[in-house]
ROVEXTI-724350 format. One record per atom (N, C-alpha, C, O): residue number from 1; atom name; x negated, y negated, z. Coordinates in steps of 0.1 Angstrom, whole numbers. Last residue first. Layout:
BEGIN
[NUM; CA; [X; Y; Z]]
...
% end
This chain:
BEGIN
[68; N; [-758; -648; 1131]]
[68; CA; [-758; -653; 1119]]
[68; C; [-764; -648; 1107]]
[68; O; [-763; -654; 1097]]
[67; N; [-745; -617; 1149]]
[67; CA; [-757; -630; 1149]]
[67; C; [-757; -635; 1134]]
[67; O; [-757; -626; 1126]]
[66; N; [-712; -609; 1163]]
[66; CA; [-726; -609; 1153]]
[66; C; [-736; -614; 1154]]
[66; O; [-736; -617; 1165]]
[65; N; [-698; -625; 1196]]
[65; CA; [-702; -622; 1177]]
[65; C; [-713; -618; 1174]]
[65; O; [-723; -622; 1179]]
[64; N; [-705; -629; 1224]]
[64; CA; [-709; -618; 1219]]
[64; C; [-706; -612; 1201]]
[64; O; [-710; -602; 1196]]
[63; N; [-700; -658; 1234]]
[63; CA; [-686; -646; 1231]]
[63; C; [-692; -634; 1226]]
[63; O; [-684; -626; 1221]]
[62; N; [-726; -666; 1241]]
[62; CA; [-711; -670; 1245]]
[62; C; [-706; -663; 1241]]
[62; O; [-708; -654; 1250]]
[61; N; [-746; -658; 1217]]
[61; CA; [-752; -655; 1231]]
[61; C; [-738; -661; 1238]]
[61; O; [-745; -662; 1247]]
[60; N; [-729; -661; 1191]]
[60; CA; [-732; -646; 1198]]
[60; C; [-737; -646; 1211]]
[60; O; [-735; -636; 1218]]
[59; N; [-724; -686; 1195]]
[59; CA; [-712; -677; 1195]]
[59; C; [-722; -666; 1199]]
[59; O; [-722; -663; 1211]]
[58; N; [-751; -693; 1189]]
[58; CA; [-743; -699; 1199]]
[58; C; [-732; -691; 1205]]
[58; O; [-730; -690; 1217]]
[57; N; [-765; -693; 1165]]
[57; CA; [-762; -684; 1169]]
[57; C; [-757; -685; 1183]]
[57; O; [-759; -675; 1189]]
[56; N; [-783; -717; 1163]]
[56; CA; [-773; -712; 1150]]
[56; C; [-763; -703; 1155]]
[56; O; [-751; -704; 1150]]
[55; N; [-791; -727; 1189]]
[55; CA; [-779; -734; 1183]]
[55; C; [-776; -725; 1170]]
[55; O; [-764; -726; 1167]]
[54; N; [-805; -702; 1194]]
[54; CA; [-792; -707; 1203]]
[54; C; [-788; -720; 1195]]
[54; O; [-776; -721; 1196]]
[53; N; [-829; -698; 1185]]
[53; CA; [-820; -694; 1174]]
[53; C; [-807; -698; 1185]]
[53; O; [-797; -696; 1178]]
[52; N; [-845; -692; 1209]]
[52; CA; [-851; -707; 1201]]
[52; C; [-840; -703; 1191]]
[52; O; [-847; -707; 1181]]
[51; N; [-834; -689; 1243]]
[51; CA; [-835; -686; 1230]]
[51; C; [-838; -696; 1220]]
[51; O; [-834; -707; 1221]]
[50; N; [-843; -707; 1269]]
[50; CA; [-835; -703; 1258]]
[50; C; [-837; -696; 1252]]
[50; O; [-850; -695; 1253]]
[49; N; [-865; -714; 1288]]
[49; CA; [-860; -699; 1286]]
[49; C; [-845; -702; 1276]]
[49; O; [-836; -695; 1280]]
[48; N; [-849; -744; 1310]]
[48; CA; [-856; -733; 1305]]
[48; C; [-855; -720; 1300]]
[48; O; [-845; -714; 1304]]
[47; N; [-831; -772; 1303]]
[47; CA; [-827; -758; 1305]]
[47; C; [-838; -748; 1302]]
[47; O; [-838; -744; 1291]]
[46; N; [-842; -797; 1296]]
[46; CA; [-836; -793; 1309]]
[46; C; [-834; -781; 1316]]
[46; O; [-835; -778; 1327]]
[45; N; [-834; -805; 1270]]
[45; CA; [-847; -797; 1275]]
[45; C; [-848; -792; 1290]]
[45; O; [-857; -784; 1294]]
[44; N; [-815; -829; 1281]]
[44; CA; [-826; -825; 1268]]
[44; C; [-839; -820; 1272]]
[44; O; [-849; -825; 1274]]
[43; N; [-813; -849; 1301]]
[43; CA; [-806; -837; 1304]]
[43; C; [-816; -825; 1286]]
[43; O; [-821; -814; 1287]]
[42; N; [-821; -872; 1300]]
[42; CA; [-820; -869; 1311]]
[42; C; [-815; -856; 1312]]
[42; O; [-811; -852; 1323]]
[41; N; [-809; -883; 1275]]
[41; CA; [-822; -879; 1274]]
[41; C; [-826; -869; 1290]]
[41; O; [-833; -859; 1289]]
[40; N; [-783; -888; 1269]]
[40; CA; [-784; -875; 1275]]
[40; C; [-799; -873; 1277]]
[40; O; [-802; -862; 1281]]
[39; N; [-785; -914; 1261]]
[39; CA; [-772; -914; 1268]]
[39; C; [-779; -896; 1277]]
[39; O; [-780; -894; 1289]]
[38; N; [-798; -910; 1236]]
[38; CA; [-805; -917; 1245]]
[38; C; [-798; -916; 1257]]
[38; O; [-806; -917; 1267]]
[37; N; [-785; -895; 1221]]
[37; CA; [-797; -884; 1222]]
[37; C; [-804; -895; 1238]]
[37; O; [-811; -891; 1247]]
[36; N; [-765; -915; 1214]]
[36; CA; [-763; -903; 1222]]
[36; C; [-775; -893; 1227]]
[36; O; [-773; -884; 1235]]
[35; N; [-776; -944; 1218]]
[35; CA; [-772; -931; 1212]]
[35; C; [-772; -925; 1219]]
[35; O; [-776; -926; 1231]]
[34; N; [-763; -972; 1234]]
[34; CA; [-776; -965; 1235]]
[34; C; [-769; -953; 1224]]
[34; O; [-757; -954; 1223]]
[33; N; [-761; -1006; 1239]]
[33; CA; [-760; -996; 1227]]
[33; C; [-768; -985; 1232]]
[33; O; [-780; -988; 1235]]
[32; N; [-745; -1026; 1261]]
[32; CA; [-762; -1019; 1256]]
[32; C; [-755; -1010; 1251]]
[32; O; [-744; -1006; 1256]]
[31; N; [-737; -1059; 1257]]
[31; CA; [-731; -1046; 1262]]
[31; C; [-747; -1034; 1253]]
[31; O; [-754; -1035; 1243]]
[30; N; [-746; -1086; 1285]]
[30; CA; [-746; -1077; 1271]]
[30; C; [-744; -1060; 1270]]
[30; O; [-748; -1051; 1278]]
[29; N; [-725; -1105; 1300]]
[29; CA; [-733; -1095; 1300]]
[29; C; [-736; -1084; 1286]]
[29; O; [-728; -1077; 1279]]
[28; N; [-712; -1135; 1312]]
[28; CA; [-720; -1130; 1303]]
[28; C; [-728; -1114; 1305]]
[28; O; [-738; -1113; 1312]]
[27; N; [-691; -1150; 1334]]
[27; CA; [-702; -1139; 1326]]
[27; C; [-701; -1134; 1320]]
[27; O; [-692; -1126; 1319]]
[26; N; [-682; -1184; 1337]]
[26; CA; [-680; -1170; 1334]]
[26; C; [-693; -1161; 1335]]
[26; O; [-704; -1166; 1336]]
[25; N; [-663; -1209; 1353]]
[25; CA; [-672; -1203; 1354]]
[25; C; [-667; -1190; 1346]]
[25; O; [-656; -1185; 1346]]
[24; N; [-648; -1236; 1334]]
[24; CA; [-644; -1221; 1342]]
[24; C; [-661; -1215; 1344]]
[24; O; [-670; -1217; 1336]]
[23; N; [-652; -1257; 1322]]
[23; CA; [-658; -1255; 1334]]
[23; C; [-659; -1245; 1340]]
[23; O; [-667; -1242; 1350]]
[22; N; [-618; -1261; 1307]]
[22; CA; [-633; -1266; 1309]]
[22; C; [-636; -1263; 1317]]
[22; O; [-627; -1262; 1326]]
[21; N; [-601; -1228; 1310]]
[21; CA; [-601; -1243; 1312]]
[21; C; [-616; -1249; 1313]]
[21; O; [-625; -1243; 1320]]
[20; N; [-593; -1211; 1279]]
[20; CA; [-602; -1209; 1295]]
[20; C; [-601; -1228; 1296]]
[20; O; [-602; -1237; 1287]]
[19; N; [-580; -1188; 1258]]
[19; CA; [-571; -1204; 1266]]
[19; C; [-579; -1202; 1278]]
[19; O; [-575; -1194; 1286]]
[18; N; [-600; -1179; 1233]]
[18; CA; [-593; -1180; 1249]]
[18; C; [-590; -1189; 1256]]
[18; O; [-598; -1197; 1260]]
[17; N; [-596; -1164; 1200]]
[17; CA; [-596; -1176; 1208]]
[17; C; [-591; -1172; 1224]]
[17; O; [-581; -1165; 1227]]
[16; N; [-622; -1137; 1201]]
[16; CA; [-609; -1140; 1197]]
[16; C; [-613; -1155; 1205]]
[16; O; [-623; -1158; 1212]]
[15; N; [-647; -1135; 1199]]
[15; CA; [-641; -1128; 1188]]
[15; C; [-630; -1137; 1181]]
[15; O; [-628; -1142; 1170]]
[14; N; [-668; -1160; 1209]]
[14; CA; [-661; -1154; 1209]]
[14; C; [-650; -1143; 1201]]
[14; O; [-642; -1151; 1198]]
[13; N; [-701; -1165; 1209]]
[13; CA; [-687; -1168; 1200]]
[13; C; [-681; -1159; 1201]]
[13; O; [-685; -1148; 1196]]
[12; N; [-731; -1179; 1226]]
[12; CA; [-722; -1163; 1223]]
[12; C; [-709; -1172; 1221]]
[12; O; [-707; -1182; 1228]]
[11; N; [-758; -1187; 1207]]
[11; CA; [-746; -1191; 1215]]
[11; C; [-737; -1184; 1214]]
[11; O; [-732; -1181; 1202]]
[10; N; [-780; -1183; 1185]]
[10; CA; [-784; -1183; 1204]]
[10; C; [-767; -1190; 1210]]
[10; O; [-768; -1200; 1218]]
[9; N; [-767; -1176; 1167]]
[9; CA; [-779; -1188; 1167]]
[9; C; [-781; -1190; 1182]]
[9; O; [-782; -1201; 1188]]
[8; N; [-752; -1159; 1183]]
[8; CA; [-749; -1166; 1166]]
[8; C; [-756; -1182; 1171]]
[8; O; [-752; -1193; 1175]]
[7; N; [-734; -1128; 1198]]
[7; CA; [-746; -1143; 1201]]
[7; C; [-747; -1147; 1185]]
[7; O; [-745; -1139; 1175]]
[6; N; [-704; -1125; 1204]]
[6; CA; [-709; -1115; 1196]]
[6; C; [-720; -1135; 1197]]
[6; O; [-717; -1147; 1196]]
[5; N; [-675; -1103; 1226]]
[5; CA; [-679; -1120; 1213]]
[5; C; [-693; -1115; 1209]]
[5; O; [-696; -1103; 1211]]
[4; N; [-645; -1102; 1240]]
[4; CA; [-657; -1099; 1235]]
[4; C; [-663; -1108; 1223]]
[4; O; [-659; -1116; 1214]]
[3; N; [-636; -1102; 1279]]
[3; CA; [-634; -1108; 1263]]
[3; C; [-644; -1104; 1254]]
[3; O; [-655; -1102; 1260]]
[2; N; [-613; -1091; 1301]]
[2; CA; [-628; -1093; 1297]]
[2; C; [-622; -1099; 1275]]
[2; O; [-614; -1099; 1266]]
[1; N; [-600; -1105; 1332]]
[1; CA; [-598; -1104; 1318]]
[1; C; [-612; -1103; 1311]]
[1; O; [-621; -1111; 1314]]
% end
């Protein structure tokens, strides 16, 4: 069962109440935030030789539309 809770003056508080018996052993792990630009950094810029107008104009280099 995972639970979530949230640290408050250095002691993690749980969201909700949980029926845990004295002593239970648990963990603790913090959940890491990353953005999205941080989530893909590993992949950004990756691709050599684009076109520098490929995000306005996307449709035309994929489906052959007009150019913007």
């Amino acid at each position: 069962m995972v639970f979530k809770g949230h640290v408050r003056n250095g002691v993690v508080v749980l969201d909700e109440s949980a029926d845990l018996p004295e002593g239970v052993e648990v963990r603790v792990e913090p959940v890491e935030r990353k953005t999205l630009a941080d989530r893909l950094r590993n992949v950004i810029g990756s691709v050599p030789d684009l076109p520098e107008d490929l995000a306005d104009n996307h449709d035309h280099y994929i489906h052959g539309t007009p150019k913007q």
